[in-house]
N, C-alpha and C positions, 0 to 999 in steps of 0.2 A: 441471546439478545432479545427475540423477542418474548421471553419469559421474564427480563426486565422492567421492560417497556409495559409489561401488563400491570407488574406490581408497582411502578409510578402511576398510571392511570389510576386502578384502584386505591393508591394512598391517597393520589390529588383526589379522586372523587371523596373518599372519607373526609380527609382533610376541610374541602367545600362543604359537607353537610355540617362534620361539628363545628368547623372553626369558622367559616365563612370564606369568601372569595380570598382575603389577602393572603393569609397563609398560604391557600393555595396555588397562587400565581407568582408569589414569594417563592416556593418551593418549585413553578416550575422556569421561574426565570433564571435561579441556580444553577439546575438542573442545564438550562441552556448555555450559561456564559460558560459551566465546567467543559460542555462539549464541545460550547466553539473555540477555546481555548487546548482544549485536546484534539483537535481538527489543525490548528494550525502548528502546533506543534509537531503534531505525527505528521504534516505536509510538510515541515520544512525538515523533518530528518528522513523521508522519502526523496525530497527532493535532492539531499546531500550523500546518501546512498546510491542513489541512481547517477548524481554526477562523479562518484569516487567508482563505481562501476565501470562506468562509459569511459573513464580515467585509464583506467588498472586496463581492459579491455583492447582500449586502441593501443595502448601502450605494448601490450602482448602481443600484439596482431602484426605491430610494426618491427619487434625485435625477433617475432617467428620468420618476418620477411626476408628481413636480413639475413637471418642465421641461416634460412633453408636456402639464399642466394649463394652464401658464403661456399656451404658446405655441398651446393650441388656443383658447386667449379671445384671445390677440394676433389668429391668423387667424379666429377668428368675427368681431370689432369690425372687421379692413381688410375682410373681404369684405362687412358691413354697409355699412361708408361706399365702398364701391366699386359697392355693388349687385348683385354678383356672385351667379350663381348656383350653388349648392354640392350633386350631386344627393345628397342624403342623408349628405351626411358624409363621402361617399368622398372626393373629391377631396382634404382636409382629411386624410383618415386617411393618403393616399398620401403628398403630401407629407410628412406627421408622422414617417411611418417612412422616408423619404429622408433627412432632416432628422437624425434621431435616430440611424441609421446612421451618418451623417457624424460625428456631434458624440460620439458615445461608442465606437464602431468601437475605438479603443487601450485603455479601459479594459475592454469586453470582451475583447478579445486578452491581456491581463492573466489576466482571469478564468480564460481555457482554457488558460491555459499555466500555471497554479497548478492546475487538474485534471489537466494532463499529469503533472506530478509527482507528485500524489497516486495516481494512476496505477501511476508509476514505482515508488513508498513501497509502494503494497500489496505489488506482486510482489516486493520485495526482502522483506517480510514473511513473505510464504509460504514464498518459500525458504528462510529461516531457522528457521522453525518447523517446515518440512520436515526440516532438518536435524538438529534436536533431536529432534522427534520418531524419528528414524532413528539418536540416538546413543542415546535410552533403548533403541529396540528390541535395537542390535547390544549394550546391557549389558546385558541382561535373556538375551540369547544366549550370550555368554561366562559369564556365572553360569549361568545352565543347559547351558552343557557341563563346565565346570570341574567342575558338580556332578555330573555323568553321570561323568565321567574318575573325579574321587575314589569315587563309590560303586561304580564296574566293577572299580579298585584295589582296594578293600576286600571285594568279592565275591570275587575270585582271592584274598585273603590269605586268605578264608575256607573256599576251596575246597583249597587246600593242605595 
């Protein structure tokens, strides 16, 4: 990114000496609308990742509840009628989460590969906000040279 950012700088600075100011604020005003347009775009499918996450997520959380309610009265009542002894729950909670690894293992793998993009989504975010933020600065830099240029002109026409 920032190996970008240097060859806009250097094109806008070429740009200002052979063509003049407009091209080059022409070229960095583009430069801006593609980014903030790519800022809001990469913001609203972060924001739809992150709500289809949060979705899948609770969703999982609430049918792990169930299942693991269901299925610790299924094994309370076999190890009743078995007579089995259970020390404290453990053995019950071991299995539960053997059990439960096996049985939703794909829909978690789901889960982390919709965080791996959202992942993905932020950093592509930043860089783009990096980048606008880096084409206000270099316009805020060509207005404050142009304006340096035009006042040092007009001090020499004054001094003549």
């Amino acid at each position: 990114m920032q190996t970008a950012l240097t060859f806009v700088a250097i094109l806008t600075m070429a740009m200002l000496l052979l063509c003049g100011m407009q091209p080059a604020f022409t070229l960095l005003a583009v430069l801006a609308v593609v980014s903030a347009v790519c800022c809001i775009v990469v913001s609203y499918i972060l924001r739809k990742r992150t709500d289809e996450k949060n979705a899948k997520d609770a969703a999982l959380q609430k049918k792990i509840a169930n299942w693991r309610k269901a299925r610790r009265r299924q094994l309370r009542s076999n190890a009743d009628s078995d007579d089995m002894f259970d020390a404290c729950g453990v053995t019950q909670d071991l299995r539960l989460s053997l059990e439960e690894d096996e049985q939703f293992c794909e829909k978690k793998h789901e889960i982390e590969e919709l965080e791996t993009q959202i992942s993905l989504w932020n950093r592509i975010g930043d860089a783009f906000k990096h980048l606008l933020n880096s084409c206000a600065i270099l316009v805020c830099l060509l207005a404050l040279s142009s304006f340096t240029v035009f006042a040092y002109s007009y001090v020499c026409r004054l001094w003549r």
